[in-house]
C-alpha positions as CSV (number, residue, x, y, z in Angstrom):
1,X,159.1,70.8,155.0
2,X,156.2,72.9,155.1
3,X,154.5,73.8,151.8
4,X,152.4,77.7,151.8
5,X,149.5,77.8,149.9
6,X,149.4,80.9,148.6
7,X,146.6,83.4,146.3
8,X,147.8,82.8,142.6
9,X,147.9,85.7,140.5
10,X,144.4,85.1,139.0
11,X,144.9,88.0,135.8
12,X,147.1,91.2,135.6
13,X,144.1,93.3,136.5
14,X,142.7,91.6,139.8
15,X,145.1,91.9,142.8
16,X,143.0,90.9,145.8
17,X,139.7,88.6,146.6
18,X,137.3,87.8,149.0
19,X,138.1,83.9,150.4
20,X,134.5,83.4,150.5
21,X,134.9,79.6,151.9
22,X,137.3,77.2,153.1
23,X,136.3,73.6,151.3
24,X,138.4,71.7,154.3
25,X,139.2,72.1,158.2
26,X,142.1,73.1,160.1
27,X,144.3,70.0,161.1
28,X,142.4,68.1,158.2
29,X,144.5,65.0,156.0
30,X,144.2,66.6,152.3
31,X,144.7,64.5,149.1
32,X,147.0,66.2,145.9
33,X,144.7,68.6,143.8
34,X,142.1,68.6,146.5
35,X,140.2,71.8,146.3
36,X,141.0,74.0,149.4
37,X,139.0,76.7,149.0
38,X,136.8,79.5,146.7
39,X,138.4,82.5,146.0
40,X,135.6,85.3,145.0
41,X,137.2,88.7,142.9
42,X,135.5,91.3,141.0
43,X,135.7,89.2,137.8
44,X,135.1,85.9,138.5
45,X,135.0,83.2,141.5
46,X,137.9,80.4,141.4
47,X,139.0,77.5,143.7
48,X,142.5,76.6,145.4
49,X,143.6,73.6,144.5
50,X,146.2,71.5,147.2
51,X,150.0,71.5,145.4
52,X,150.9,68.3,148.0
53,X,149.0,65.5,150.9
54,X,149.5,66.2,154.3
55,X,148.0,68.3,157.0
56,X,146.5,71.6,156.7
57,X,146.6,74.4,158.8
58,X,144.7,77.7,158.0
59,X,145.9,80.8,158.3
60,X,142.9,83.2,157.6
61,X,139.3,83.0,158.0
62,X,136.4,83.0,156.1
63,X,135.5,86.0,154.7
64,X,138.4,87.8,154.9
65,X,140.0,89.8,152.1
66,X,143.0,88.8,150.6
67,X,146.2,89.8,148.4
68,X,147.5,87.9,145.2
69,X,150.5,86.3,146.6
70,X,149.6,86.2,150.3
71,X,149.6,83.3,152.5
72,X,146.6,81.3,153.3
73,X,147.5,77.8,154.6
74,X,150.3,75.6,155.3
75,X,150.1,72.1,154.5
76,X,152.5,69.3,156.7
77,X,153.2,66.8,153.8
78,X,154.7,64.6,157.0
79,X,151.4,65.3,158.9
80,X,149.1,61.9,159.3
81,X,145.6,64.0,159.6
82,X,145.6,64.8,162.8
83,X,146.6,67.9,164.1
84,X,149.3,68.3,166.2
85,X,148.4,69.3,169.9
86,X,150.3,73.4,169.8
87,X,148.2,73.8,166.8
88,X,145.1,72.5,168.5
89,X,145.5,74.3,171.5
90,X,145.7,77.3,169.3
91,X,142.4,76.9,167.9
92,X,141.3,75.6,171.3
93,X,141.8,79.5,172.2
94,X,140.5,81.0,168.9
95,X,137.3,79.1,168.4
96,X,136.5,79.6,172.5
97,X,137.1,75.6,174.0
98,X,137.6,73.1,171.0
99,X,139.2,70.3,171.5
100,X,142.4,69.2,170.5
101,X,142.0,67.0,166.9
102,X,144.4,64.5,168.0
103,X,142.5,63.3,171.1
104,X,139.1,63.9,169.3
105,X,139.9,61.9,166.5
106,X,139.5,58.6,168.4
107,X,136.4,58.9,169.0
108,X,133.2,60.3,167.4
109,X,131.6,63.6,168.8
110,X,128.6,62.1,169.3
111,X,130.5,59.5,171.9
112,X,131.0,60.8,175.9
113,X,134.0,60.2,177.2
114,X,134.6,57.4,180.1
115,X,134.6,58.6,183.9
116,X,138.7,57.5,183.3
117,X,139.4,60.1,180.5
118,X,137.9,62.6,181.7
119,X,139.8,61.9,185.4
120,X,143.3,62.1,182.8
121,X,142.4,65.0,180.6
122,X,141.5,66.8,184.2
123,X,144.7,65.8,185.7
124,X,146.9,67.1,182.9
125,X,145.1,70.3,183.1
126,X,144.3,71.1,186.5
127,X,146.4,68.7,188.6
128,X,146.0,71.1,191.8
129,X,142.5,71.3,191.6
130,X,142.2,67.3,190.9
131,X,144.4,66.1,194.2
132,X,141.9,68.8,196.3
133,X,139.0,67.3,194.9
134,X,140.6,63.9,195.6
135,X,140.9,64.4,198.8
136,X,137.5,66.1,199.6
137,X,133.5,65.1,199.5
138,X,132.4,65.0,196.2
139,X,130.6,68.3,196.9
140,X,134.1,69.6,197.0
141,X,134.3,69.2,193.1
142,X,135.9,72.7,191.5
143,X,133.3,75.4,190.6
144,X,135.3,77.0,188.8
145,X,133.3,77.8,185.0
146,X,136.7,77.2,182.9
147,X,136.6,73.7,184.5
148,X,133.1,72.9,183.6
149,X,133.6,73.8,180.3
150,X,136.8,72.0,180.0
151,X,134.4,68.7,181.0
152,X,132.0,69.5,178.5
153,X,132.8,67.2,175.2
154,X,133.2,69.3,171.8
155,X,129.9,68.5,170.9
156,X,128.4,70.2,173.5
157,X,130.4,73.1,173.8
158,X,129.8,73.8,169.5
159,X,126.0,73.4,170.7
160,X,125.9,75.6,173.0
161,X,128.0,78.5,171.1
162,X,125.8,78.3,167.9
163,X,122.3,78.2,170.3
164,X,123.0,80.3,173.3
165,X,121.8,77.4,175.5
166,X,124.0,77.7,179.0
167,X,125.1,73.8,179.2
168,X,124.6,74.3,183.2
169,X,120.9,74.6,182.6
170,X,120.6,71.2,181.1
171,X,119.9,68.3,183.5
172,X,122.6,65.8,181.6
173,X,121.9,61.7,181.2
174,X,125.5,61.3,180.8
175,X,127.7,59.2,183.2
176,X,127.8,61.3,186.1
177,X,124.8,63.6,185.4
178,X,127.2,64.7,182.2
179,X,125.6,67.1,179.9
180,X,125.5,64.9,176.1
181,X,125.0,65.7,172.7
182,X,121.1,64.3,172.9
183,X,120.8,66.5,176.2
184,X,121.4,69.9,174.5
185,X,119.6,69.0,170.9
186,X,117.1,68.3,173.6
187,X,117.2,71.4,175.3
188,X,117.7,74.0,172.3
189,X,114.6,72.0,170.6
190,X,112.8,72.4,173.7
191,X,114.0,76.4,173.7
192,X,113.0,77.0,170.4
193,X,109.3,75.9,170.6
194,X,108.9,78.1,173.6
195,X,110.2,81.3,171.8
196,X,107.3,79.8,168.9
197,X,104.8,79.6,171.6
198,X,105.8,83.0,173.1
199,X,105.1,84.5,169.2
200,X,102.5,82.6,168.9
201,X,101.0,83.9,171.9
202,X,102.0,87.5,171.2
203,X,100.0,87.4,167.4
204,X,96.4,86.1,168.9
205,X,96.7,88.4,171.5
206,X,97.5,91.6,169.0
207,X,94.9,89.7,167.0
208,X,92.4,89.8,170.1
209,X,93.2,93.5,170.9
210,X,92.3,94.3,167.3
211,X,89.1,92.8,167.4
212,X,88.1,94.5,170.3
213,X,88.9,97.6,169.1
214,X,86.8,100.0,167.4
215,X,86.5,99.7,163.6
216,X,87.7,102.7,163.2
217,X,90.5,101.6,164.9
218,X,90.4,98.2,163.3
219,X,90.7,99.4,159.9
220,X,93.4,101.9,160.4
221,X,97.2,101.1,159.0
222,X,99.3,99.7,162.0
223,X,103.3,100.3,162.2
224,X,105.2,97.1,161.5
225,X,105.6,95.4,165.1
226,X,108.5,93.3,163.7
227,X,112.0,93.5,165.8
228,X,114.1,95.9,163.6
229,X,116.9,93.0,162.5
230,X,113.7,91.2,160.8
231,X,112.8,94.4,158.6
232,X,116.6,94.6,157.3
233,X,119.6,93.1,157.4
234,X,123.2,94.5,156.0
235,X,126.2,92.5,154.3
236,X,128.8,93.7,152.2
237,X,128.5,93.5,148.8
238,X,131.1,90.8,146.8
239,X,133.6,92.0,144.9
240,X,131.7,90.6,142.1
241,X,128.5,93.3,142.6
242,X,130.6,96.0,143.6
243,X,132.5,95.5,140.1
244,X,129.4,94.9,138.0
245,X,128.1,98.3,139.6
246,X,130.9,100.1,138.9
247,X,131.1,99.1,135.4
248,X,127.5,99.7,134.5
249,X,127.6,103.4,136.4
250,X,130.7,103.7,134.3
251,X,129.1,102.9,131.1
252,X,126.4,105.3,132.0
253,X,128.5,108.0,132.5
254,X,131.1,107.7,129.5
255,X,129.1,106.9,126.7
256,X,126.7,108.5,124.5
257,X,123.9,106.5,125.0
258,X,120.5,105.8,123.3
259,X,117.9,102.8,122.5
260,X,116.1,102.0,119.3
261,X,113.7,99.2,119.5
262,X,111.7,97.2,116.8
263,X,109.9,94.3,117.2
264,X,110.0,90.3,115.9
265,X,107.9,87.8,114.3
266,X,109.4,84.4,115.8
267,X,106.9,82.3,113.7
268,X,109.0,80.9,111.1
269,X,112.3,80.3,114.1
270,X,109.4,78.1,116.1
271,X,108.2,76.2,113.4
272,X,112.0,75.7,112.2
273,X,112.8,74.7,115.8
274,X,109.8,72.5,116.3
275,X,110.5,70.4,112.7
276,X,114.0,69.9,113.4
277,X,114.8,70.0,116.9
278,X,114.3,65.7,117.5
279,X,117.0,65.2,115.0
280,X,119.0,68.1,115.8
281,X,119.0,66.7,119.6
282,X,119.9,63.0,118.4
283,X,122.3,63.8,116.0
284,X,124.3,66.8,118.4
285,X,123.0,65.7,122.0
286,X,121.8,69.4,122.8
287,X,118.6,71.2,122.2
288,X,118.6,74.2,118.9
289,X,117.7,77.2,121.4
290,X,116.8,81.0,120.2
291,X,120.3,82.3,121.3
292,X,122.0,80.1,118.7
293,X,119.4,82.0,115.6
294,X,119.8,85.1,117.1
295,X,124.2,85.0,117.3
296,X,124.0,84.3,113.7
297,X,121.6,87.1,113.3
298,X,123.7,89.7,115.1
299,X,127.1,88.6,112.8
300,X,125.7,89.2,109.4
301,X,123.9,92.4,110.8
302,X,127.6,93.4,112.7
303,X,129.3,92.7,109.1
304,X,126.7,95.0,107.1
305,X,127.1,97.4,110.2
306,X,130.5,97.8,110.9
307,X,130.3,100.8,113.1
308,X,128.6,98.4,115.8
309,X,131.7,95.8,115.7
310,X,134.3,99.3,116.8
311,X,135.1,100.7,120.6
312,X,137.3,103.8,121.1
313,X,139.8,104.0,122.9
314,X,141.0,107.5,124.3
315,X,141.0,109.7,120.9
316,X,141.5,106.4,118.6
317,X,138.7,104.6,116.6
318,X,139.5,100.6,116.7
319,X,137.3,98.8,114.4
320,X,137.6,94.6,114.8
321,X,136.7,92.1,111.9
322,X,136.5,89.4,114.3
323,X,132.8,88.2,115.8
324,X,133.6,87.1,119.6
325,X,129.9,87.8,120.7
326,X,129.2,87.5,124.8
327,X,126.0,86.2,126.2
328,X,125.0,87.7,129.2
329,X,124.2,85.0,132.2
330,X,123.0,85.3,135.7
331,X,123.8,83.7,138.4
332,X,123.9,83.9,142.2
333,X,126.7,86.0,141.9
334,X,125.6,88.2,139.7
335,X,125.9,89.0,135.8
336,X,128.3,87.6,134.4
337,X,129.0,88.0,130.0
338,X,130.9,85.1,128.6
339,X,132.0,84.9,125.3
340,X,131.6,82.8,122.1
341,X,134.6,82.8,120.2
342,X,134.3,83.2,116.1
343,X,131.2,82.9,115.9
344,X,130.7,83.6,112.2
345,X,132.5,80.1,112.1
346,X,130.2,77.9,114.3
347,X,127.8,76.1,113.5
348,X,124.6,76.6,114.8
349,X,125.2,72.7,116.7
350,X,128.7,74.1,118.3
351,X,127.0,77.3,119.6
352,X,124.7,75.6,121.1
353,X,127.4,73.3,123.2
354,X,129.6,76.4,123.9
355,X,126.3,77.7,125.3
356,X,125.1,75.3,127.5
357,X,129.0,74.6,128.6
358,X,129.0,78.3,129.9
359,X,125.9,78.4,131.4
360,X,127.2,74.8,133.5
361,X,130.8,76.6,134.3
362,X,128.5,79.7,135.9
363,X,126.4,77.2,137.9
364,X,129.5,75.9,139.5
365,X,130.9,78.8,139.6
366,X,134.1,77.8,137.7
367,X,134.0,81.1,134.6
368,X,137.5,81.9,134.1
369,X,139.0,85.3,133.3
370,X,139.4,84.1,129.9
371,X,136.3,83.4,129.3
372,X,135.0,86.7,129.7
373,X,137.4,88.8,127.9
374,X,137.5,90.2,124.1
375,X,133.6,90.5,123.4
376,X,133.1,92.9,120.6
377,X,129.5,92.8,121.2
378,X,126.8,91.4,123.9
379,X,123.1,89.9,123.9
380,X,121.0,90.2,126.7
381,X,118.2,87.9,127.5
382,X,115.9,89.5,129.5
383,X,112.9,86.9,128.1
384,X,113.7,84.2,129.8
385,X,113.1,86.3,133.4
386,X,109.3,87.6,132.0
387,X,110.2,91.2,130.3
388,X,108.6,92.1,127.6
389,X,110.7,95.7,127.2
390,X,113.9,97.1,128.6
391,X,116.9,99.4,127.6
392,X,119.7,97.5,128.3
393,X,123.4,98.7,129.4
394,X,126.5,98.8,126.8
395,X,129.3,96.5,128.6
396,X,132.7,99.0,127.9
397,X,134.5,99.0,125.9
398,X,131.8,97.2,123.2
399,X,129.3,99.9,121.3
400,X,126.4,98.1,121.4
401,X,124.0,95.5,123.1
402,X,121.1,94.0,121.6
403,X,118.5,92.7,124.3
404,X,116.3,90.2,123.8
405,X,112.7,90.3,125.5
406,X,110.0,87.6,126.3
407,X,108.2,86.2,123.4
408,X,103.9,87.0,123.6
409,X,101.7,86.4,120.8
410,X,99.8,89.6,119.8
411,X,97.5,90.2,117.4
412,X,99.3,91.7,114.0
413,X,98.8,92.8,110.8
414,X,99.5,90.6,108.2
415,X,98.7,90.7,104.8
416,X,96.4,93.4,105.5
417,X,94.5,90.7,108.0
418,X,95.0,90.5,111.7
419,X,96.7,87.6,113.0
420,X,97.9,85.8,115.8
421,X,101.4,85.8,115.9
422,X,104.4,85.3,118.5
423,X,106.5,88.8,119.1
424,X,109.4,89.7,120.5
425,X,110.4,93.0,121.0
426,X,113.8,94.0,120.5
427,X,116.0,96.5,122.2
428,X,119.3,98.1,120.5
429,X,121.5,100.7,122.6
430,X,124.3,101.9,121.3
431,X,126.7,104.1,122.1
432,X,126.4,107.3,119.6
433,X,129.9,108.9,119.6
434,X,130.1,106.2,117.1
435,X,127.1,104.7,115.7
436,X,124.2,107.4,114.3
437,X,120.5,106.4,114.5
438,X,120.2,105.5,110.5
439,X,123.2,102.4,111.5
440,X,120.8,101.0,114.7
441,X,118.1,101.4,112.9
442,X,119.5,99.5,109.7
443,X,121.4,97.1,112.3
444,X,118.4,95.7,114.0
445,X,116.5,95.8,110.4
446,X,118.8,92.8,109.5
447,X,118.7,91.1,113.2
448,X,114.9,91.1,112.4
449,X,114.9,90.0,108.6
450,X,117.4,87.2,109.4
451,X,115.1,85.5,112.6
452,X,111.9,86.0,110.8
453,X,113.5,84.3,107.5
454,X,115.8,81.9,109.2
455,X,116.8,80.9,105.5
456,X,118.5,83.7,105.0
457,X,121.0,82.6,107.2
458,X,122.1,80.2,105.3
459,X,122.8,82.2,102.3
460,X,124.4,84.8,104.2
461,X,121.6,87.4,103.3
């Protein structure tokens, strides 16, 4: 009996997706818990995973949005991983003249079929034709273009749809003057360095026509030249972007918003780092990074600024006494905020693996819903891209994100002498409905006593 594979329900707020990719073929032999496909929604990207073996048939394309519940595939768990001949006839017609799996998959498309096959596969499909030819010249073969193509291997014909290259135009090697594989890699390499040479040719001589021209004319701006699908290009944005847009215009709109800044001296955190981090890395197999100094930072300040740890919600004021702080991460995607659970009870060695677990699921693509939900608060590491200053964006419903910037040594006063010292500027915006300037200011006082006295952080000072 056939088994559907079917969109899961991925979270009570996401109904549809984009199926960005299929991970298999249709009439391919599929192993249990093979992954089918990716599945991108406005939250997060996720794979299908294959409830049974068998023999998959796909139902919708690449690209294509889709419904929580909808079907996507069938999978044959009788099938041997070929595809039966209706369902290859049916792609034969969809994907203009492939062949039938079940003949293909005895031999390789690289291999040309024998003067005999070909004579069988022609009978079965064009018997009339065939016994006429039979019984005629050779010259008397059919000229018909569905036949020619229906002589073409698979190979061939995929060629010549992804290159444009008209197999007719290609003097074949093949048994019979056939057109091969090697014939039209051939003939679209041979294509391709003419179009060069043709650009080519078109540069020195608008490079000619310049030099011959006036300077006056020489030195004056020029209109781009390029075709106008080389100065832009459109796609549609992913569900992903369109949500992360959405949110941060909505944050922008909603909330009171406003950014205090002070700065950092990360001398002490270096030297800490720098002392410590060869055992720290033998002992716990991962490197002590800034982000784990500066979580611990934003909990004590969060506890001695409880306005910060609050969101409202309509016309009620929830205030949290838990510490699930997110970490904002980019990725090809786009941004994406994790979050570390509790993290007033980690230790600096197990924020550091939550960390760099995170940062491998958004790599791969694999951040879950769960992992993204319940943040009370968010840091924002704009450093690690160059910036030395920014205002960063509240993630609703949280009141506050603290942004981190690139570390620069300046010259600053210390102990009434100018030194050298590594700074970071830092970037509070909070959301002032609920938090008043004297609480940021006070906030990021303690965020920037704790990272320039690390010790304090043991003590809980």
């Amino acid at each position: 009996m056939a088994i559907e594979v079917k969109v899961p329900s991925l979270g009570e707020s996401i109904s549809s997706g984009i199926l960005a990719s299929w991970k298999v073929k249709d009439g391919d032999a599929i192993d249990r818990d093979q992954v089918l496909y990716e599945l991108e929604t406005d939250k997060i990207t996720s794979e299908g995973i294959a409830e049974s073996a068998g023999t998959i048939s796909l139902k919708v394309e690449e690209g294509a949005e889709v419904e929580v519940g909808q079907v996507v595939a069938v999978i044959d768990p009788d099938g041997n991983g070929k595809a039966d001949s209706s369902s290859a006839r049916a792609k034969d017609k969809k994907m203009d003249g492939e062949d039938d799996k079940s003949k293909a998959s005895s031999k390789s498309e690289d291999e040309e079929p024998s003067d005999s096959s070909d004579k069988k596969s022609t009978d079965e499909e064009k018997p009339s034709s065939r016994h006429k030819s039979s019984d005629t010249s050779e010259s008397a073969e059919p000229s018909g273009a569905t036949d020619q193509a229906t002589a073409l291997p698979p190979s061939v014909r995929r060629l010549a749809a992804e290159s444009g290259v008209d197999p007719s135009s290609v003097e074949g090697s093949g048994k019979g003057g056939r057109v091969t594989k090697g014939d039209m890699l051939a003939a679209i390499e041979k294509q391709e360095k003419a179009e060069e040479d043709e650009k080519s040719r078109s540069r020195e001589k608008q490079a000619a026509d310049k030099d011959d021209a006036p300077a006056s004319e020489r030195d004056a701006p020029k209109p781009s030249q390029a075709p106008a699908d080389e100065r832009e290009s459109r796609r549609k944005l992913s569900p992903l972007r369109q949500k992360v847009a959405q949110r941060l215009v909505s944050s922008q709109q909603q909330m009171a918003t406003l950014t205090t800044f002070n700065e950092v001296d990360m001398t002490a955190v270096r030297t800490l780092r720098a002392r410590h981090q060869e055992d720290f890395t033998a002992r716990h197999g991962i490197k002590l990074g800034f982000m784990s100094f500066f979580i611990k930072a934003v909990v004590q300040a969060l506890q001695a600024v409880p306005a910060l740890n609050a969101r409202i919600e309509g016309d009620t004021l929830v205030e949290q006494r838990y510490y699930d702080i997110g970490v904002a991460v980019s990725t090809d995607r786009g941004l994406m905020v994790p979050v570390v659970r509790d993290c007033d009870q980690l230790s600096f060695a197990a924020i550091e693996e939550r960390l760099a677990a995170f940062a491998k699921k958004a790599r791969e693509g694999k951040i879950t819903l769960d992992d993204l939900q319940g943040g009370v608060f968010t840091i924002s590491n704009g450093g690690v891209f160059g910036s030395l200053l920014s205002t960063p964006i509240i993630n609703p419903p949280q009141s506050g994100i603290l942004g981190m910037h690139t570390i620069q040594d300046r010259p600053v006063a210390v102990d009434g002498k100018v030194e050298i010292r590594p700074m970071m500027y830092l970037a509070l915006t909070y959301d002032h409905r609920l938090v008043d300037g004297r609480e940021a200011v006070t906030f990021l006082g303690h965020v920037k006593r704790a990272v320039e006295d690390p010790a304090r952080l043991l003590f809980g000072l």
